[in-house]
C-alpha positions in Angstrom: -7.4 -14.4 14.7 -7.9 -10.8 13.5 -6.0 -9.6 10.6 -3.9 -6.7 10.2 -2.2 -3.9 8.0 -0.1 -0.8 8.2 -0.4 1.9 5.9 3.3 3.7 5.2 2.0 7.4 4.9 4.8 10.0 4.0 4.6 13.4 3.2 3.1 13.9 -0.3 1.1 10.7 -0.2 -2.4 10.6 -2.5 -5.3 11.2 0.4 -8.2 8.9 -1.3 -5.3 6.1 -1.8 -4.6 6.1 1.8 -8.1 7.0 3.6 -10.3 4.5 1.0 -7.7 1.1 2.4 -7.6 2.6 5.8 -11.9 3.5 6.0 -12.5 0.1 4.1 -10.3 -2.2 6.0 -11.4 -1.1 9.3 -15.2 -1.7 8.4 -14.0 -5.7 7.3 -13.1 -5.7 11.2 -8.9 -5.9 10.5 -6.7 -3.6 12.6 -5.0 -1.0 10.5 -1.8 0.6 11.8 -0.8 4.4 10.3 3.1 4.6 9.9 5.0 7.8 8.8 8.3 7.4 7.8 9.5 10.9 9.1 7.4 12.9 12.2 3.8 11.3 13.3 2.3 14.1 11.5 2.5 14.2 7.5 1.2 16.3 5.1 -0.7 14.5 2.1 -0.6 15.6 -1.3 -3.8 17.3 -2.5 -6.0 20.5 -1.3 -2.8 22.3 -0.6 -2.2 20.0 2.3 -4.1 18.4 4.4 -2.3 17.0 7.6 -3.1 13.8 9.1 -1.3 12.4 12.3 -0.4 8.8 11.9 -0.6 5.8 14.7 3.3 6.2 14.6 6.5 6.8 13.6 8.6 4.0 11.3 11.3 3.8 13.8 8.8 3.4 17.1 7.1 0.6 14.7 10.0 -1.5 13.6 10.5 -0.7 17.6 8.0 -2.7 18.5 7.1 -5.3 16.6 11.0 -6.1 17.3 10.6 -6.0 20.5 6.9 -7.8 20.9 7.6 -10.2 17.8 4.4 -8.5 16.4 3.2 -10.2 13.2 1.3 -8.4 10.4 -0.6 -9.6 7.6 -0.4 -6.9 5.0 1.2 -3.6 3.9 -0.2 -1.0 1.6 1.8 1.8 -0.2 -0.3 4.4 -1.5 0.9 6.7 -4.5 0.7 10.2 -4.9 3.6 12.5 -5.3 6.4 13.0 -4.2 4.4 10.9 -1.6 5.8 7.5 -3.3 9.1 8.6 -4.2 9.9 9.4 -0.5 8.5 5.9 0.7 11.0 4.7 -1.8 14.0 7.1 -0.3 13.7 5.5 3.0 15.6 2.4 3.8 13.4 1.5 6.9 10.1 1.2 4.6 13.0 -0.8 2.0 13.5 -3.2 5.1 9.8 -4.2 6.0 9.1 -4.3 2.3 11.0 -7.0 1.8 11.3 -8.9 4.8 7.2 -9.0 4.9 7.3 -10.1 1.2 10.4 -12.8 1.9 7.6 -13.8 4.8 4.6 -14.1 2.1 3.0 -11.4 3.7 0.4 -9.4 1.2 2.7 -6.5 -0.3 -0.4 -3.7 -1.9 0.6 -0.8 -4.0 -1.3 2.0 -5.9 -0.8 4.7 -8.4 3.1 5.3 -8.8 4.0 2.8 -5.7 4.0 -0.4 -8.0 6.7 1.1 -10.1 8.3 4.0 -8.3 8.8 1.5 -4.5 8.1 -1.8 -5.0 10.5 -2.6 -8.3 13.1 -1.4 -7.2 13.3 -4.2 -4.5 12.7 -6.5 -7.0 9.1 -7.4 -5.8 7.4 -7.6 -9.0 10.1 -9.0 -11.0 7.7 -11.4 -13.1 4.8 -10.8 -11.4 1.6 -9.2 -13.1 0.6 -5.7 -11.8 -0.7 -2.7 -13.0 0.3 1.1 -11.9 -0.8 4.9 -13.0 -1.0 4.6 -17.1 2.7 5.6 -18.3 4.1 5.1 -14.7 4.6 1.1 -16.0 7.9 2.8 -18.7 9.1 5.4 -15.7 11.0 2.1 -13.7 13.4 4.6 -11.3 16.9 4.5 -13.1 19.0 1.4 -13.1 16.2 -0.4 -12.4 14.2 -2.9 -14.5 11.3 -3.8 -12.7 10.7 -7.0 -14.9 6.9 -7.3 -13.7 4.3 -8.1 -16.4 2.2 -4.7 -16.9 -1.6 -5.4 -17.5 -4.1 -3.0 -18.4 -6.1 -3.4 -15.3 -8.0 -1.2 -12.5 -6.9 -3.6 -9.9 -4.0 -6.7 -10.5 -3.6 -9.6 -7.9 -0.9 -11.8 -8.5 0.3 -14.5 -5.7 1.1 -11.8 -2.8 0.9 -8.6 -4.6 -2.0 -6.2 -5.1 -1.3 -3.5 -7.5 -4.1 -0.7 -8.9 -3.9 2.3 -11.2 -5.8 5.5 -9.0 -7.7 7.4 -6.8 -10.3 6.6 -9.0 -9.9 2.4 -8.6 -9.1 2.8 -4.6 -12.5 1.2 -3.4 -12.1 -2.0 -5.8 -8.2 -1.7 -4.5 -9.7 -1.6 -0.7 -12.1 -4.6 -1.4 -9.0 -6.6 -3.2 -7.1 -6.7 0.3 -9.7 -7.6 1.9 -10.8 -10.7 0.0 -7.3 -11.9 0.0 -7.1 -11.3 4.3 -10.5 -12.6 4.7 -12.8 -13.6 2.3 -14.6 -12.9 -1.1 -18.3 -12.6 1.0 -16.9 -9.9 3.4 -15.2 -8.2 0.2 -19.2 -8.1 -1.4 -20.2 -6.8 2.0 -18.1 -3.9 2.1 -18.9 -3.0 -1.7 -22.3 -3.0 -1.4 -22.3 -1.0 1.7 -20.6 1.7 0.6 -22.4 1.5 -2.6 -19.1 0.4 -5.0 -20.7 -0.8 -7.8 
């Protein structure tokens, strides 16, 4: 059965942390689904703007996989700012979060995500992840995110996928995909787009 994972895109979002899971994903042969959390057309964070019109809207997705019992198999947060901060701000994106991670779905954050949406829903509360170097001290306030910070370009640990940048996207992009598939389809994609 094919595999599959939405991307939460709002406005402000890192555009290599989005395009390098959604580009990589597709070539592994698994179904990516674009979700904005506000109109279907965001704004991403770099170049002064670029816009990018997503598959759909948050409320049109929770919609339908409601209403067609859809299951999914992953969901990536890139970072970016305010980008991650306003993925964290919406209570829909909260929701899946944690009803796709109650589900042991695969829950993938990069950048400022790990710290600045996932902890606050208590999802890597003593788990091992990594994040943007500092962002691992800047837990939003009130919140302790209890995860175990390693010094890492990419984490995995049981259902979470955490990396640190733009600059670690690809070996983020190939993570997901040897967890949804498999470690030879992983190398495949590497070496085609000449990772290593």
């Amino acid at each position: 059965m094919e595999k599959k994972a939405v991307v939460l895109l709002a406005d402000g979002f890192e555009d290599v942390e989005a395009i390098t899971p959604i580009d990589y994903l597709q070539r592994a042969g698994i179904e990516v689904t674009t979700v904005s959390i506000s109109q279907s057309q965001i704004v991403t964070s770099r170049w002064g703007g670029i816009k990018l019109l997503a598959n759909t809207t948050i409320a049109e997705f929770l919609n339908a996989t409601a209403k067609e019992k859809l299951e999914w198999d992953a969901v990536i947060c890139p970072g970016g700012m305010p980008g991650a901060a306003n993925l964290a701000a919406s209570q829909d994106v909260s929701g899946l979060l944690k009803k796709m991670s109650a589900n042991g779905k695969l829950i993938c954050a990069i950048c400022a995500a790990p710290v600045i949406v996932l902890s606050p829903l208590g999802l890597i509360k003593g788990k091992k992840f990594t994040c943007y170097p500092g962002m691992e001290e800047k837990a939003p306030e009130g919140v302790t995110h209890g995860g175990v910070w390693q010094n890492a370009r990419v984490v995995v640990d049981s259902n979470i996928i955490t990396s640190r940048a733009a600059g670690t996207t690809g070996e983020f992009a190939t993570a997901i995909i040897e967890k949804l598939l498999d470690k030879e389809t992983a190398k495949k994609i590497a070496d085609a787009v000449l990772l290593q």
